[in-house]
N, C-alpha and C positions, 0 to 999 in steps of 0.2 A: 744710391748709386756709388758706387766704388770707383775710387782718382783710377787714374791713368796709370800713375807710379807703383799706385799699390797694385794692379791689376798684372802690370808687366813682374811687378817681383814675385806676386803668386807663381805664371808664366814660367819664370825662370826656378823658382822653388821645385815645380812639376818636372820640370825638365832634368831636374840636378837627381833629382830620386830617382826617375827613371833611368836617366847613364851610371850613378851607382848600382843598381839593381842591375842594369845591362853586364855590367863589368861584375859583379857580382856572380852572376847565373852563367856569363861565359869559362868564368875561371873552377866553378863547383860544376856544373853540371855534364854530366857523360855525353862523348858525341854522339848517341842517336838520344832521344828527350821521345819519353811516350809523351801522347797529349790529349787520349782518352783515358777513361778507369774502366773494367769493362765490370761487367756485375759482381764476377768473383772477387774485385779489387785488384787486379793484377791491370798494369795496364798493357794498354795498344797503340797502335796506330803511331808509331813511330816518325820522327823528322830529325834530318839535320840539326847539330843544337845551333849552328850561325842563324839559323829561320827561325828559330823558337826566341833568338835573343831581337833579332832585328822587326820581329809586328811587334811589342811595344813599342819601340822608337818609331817607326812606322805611325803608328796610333798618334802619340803625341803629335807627331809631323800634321798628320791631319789636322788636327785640332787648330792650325791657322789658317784652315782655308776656311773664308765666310759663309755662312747658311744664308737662307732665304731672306732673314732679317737684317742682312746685313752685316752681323754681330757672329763671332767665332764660339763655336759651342766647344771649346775645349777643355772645359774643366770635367765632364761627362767622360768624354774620351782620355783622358787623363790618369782620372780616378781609373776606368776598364783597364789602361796600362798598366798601371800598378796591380790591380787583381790579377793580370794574366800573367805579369813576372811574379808574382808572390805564391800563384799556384804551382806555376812553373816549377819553380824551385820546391816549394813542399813535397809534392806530387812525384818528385824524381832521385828525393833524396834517401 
């Protein structure tokens, strides 16, 4: 079982990547952001890039509200944060 301390500083470790990557992807990426590829590799389906920055912090957000067990499945949601800003930015660049 993992202390308390060391749980919160993962938490905040999570958290630190993600507003780097936020501020990151706001300042590199163009204001429309595709967020499909379509077959030919070109992509689609275009969005605001302020929405394409804000569901991973979104995500992370989530990740403190309790599940069924009681206990916060945040590290799951977490980890998706980070692949969604890492695609983000590959994907657009």
């Amino acid at each position: 079982m993992i202390n308390s301390k060391l749980e919160k500083n993962i938490k905040l470790g999570f958290g630190i990547v993600i507003f780097i990557l936020g501020i990151i992807s706001f300042i590199i990426l163009p204001n429309k952001v595709g967020m499909q590829i379509s077959v030919s590799g070109k992509l689609q389906n275009y969005m605001p890039k302020i929405i394409a920055v804000i569901i991973p912090i979104g995500l992370y957000g989530l990740g403190f509200l309790p599940n069924e067990n009681g206990k916060s499945a945040e590290i799951k949601r977490n980890i998706l944060a980070i692949v969604i800003q890492i695609f983000t930015l590959v994907s657009n660049l």
